[in-house]
C-alpha positions as CSV (number, residue, x, y, z in Angstrom):
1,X,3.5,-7.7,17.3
2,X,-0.4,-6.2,17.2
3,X,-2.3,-4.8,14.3
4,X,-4.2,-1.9,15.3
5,X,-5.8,1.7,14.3
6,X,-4.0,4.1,16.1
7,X,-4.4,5.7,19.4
8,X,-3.3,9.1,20.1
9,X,-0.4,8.0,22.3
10,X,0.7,6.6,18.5
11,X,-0.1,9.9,16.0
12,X,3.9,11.0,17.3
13,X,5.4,8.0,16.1
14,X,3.0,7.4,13.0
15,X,3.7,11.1,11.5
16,X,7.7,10.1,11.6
17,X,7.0,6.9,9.7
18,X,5.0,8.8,7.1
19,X,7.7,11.5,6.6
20,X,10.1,8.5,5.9
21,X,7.5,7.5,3.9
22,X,7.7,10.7,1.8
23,X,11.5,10.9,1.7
24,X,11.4,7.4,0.4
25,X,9.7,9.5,-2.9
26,X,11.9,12.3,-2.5
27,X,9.2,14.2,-0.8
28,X,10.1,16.3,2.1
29,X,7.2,18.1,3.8
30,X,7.5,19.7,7.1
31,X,6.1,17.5,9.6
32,X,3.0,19.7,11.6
33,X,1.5,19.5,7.5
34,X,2.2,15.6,7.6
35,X,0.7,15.5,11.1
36,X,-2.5,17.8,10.6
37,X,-3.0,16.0,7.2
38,X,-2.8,12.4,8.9
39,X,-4.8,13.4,11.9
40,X,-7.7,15.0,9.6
41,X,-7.9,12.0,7.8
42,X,-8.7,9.7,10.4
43,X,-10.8,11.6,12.6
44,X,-13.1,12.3,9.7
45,X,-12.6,8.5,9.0
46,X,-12.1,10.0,5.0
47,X,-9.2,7.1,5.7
48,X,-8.5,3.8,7.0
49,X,-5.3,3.5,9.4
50,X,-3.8,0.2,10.9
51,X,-0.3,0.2,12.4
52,X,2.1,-2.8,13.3
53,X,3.1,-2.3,16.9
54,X,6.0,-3.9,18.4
55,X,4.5,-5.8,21.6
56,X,7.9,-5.2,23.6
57,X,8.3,-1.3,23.4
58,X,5.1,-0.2,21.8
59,X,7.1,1.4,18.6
60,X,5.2,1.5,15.8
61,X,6.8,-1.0,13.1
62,X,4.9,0.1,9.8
63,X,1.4,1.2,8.9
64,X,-1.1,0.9,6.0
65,X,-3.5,3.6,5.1
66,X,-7.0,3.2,2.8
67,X,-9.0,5.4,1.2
68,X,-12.9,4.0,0.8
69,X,-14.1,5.3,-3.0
70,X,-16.9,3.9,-4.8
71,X,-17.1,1.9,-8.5
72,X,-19.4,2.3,-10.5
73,X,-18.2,-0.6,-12.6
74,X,-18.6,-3.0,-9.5
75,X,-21.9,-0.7,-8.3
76,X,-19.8,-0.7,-4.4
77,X,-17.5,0.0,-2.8
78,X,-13.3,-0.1,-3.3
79,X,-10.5,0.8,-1.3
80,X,-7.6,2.1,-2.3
81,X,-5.0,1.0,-0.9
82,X,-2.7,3.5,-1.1
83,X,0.4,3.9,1.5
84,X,1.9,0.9,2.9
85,X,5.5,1.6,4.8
86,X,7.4,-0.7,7.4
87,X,10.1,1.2,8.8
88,X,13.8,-0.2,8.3
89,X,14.0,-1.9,11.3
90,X,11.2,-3.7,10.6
91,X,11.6,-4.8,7.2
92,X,12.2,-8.7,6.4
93,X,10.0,-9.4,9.4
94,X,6.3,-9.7,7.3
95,X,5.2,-6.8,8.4
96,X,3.9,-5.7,5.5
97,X,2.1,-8.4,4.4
98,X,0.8,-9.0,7.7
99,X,-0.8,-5.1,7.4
100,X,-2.0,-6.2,4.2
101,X,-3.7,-9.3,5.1
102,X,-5.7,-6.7,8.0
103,X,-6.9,-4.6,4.8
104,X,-8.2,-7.6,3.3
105,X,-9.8,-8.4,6.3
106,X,-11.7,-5.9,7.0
107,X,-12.6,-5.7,3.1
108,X,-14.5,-8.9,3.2
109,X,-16.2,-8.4,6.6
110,X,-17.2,-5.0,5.3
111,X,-18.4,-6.5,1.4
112,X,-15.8,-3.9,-0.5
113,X,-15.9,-5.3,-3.5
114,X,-12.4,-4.7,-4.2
115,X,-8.6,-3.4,-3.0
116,X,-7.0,-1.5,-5.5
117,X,-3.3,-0.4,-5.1
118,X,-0.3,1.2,-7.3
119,X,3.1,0.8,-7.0
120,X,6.4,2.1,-8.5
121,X,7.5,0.0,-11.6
122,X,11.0,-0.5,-9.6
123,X,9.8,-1.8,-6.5
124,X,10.1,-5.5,-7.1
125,X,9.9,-6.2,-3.5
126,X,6.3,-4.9,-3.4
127,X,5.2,-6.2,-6.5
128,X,6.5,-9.9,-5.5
129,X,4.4,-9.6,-2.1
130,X,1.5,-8.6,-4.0
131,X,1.7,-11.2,-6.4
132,X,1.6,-13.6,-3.1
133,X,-1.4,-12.0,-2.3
134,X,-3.0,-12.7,-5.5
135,X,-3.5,-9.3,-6.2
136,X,-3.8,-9.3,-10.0
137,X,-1.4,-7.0,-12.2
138,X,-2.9,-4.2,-14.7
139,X,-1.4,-5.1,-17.7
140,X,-1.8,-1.5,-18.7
141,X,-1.0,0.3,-15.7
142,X,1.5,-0.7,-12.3
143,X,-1.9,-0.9,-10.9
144,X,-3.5,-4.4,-8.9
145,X,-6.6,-5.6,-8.1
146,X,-7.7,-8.0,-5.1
147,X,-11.2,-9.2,-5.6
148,X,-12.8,-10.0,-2.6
C-alpha cells in the first residue's frame, strides 16, 4: 500500500471512488461533472489529493482531498480537510487513518497552522478515528480541529 497524489493513469479510478463518495450522501452526479470538477481542482492545485494505492494491482483503495484557506484568527494558513473515502473493499484495513496521518504530514512540513474537518453527527466510525488522532471536537458544531 503507497500514499500518493495522483497520476493521470489514476483520475479513471479516482472519479469512481468520488461518485461512491457522493452516493454515500445521496448525491448522484453524472460522472464527466465529477471528473472535470476533480481534474480542475488539482491541476490548479485549488486542492490537495493523496490516494491509497494497492501495491499488488495498482487500484486505488481510498483518497483524501484538502482545500488550503487562510485564518485570520491564526494569521496562516488551514486546510480543510474535507473528503476522506476508502472504498468498501478497503475499509477495516487503516486506510483512512493512514491518508490522514499524510495530511498531517504535509501540514507540519508546510507550517499550516491547522486541519479543520466536519463530519456527519452519525458517523461514529469517523468521529472515533478522529478522536485517535487528537483532533479536538467543536462543542458547538460536528466540526474538529488538529493543531499542528
Amino acid at each position: 500500500m503507497q500514499i500518493q497524489e495522483p497520476l493521470i493513469q489514476h483520475f479513471s479510478q479516482l472519479t469512481k471512488l468520488y461518485e461512491e463518495y457522493l452516493m454515500f450522501y445521496n448525491i448522484r452526479k453524472p460522472e464527466k461533472e465529477i471528473s472535470s470538477f476533480i481534474q480542475a481542482r488539482i491541476i490548479r492545485r485549488e486542492s490537495l489529493v493523496w490516494i491509497c494505492i494497492d501495491d499488488q494491482n495498482d487500484e486505488v483503495l481510498g483518497f483524501v482531498n484538502v482545500y488550503p484557506h487562510f485564518s485570520t484568527l491564526t494569521l496562516g494558513s488551514v486546510w480543510i480537510l474535507n473528503d476522506l473515502f476508502v472504498k468498501e473493499s478497503g475499509r477495516g484495513k487503516g486506510i483512512g487513518k493512514v491518508l490522514i496521518l499524510k495530511v498531517l504530514e504535509e501540514a507540519t512540513k508546510q507550517e499550516i497552522r491547522s486541519v479543520h474537518l466536519e463530519t456527519h453527527h452519525e458517523n461514529h466510525a469517523a468521529q472515533k478515528l478522529y478522536h485517535s488522532l487528537n483532533f479536538k471536537l467543536n462543542r458547538h458544531f460536528l466540526h474538529y480541529d488538529y493543531s499542528v
